[in-house]
C-alpha positions as CSV (number, residue, x, y, z in Angstrom):
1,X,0.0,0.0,0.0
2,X,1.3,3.4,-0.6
3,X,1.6,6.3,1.6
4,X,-1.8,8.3,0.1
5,X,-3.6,5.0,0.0
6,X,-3.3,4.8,3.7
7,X,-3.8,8.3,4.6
8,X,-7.3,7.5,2.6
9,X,-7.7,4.4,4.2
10,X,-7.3,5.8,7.7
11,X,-10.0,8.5,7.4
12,X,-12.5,5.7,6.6
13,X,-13.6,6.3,3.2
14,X,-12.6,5.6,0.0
15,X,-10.8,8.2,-2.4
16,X,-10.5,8.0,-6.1
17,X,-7.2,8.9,-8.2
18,X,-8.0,13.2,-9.1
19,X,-10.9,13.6,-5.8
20,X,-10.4,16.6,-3.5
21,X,-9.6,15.3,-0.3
22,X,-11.6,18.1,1.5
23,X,-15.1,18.1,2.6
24,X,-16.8,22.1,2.0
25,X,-20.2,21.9,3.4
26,X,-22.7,24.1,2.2
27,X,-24.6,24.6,5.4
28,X,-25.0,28.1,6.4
29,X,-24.9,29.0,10.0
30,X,-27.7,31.8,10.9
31,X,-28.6,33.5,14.0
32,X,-32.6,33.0,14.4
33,X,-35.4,35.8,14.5
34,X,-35.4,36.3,17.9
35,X,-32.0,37.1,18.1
36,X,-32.0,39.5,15.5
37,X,-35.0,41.2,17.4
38,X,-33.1,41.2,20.9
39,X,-29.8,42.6,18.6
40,X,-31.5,45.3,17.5
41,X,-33.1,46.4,20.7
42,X,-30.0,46.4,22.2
43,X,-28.3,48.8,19.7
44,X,-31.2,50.9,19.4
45,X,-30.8,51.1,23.8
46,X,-27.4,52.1,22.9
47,X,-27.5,54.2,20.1
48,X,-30.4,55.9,22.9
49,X,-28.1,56.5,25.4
50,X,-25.5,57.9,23.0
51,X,-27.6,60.6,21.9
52,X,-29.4,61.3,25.5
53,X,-25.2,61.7,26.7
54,X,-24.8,64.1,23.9
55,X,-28.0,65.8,24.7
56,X,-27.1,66.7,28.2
57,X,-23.3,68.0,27.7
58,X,-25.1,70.3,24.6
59,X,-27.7,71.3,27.7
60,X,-25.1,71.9,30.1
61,X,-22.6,73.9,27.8
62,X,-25.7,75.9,27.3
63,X,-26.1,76.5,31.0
64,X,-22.0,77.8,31.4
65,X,-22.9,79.9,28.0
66,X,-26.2,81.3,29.4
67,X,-24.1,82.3,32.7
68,X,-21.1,84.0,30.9
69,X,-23.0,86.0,29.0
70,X,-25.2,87.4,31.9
71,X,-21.7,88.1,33.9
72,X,-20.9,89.9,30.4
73,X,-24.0,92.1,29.9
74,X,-23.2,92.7,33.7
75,X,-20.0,93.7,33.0
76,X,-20.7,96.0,30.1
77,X,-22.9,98.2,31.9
78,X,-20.6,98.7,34.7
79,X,-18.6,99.5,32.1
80,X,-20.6,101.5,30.7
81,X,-21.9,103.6,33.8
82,X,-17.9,103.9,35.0
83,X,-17.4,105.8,31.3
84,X,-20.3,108.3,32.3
85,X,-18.6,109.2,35.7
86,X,-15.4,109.5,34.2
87,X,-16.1,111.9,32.1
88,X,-18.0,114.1,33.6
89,X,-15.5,113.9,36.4
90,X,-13.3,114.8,33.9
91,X,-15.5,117.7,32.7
92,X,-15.5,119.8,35.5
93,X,-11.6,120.0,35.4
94,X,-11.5,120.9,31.6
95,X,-13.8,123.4,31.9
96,X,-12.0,124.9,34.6
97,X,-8.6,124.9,32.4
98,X,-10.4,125.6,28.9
99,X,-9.6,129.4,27.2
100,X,-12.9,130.5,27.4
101,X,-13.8,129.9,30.7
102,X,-10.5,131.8,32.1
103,X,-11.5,134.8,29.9
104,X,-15.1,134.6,31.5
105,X,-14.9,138.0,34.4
106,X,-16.7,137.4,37.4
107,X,-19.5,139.5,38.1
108,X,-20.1,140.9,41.6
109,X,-24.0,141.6,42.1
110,X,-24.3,145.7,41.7
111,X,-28.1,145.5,43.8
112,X,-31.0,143.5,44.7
113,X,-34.3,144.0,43.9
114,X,-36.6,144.6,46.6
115,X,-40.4,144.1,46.2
């Protein structure tokens, strides 16, 4: 006997002289359709989650953004209400130091009208 007679022997069948010595089998494996329904409902859970995550940082950025931009509206009208003082702090003084106001003559009242 020769060496790929016995190999044929030993698996327990019978090969011809030209005869693939593999099996393919044709079978196809499949998950069922309950499986496919519990898949699904899992990943549309997750994919729920995922956007209900997403959902709340958007919600809480929007809280931080709603906060800075009261501080800021704060902010600008201090701002704006410090510019007002200054300058008519500022006002007093330059008209005090302008030309025309040192060429202004005091006037002393001359008399008082008595009713």
């Amino acid at each position: 006997m020769t060496y790929s007679s016995t190999l044929a022997a030993g698996r327990g069948q019978y090969m011809r002289r030209n005869q693939n010595t593999t099996k393919y089998s044709s079978a196809e494996k499949a998950i069922g359709p309950v499986s496919n329904t519990v898949i699904l409902i899992v990943l549309a859970c997750l994919l729920g989650l995922l956007y209900l995550t997403q959902v709340t940082k958007t919600n809480s950025f929007g809280y931080e953004i709603d906060s800075l931009n009261k501080e800021q509206q704060a902010l600008q009208q201090e701002h704006d209400e410090l510019e007002v003082a200054s300058a008519r702090l500022q006002s007093i003084d330059r008209v005090k130091q302008s030309k025309p106001a040192s060429e202004l003559v005091s006037v002393a009242p001359s008399a008082t009208i008595q009713n």
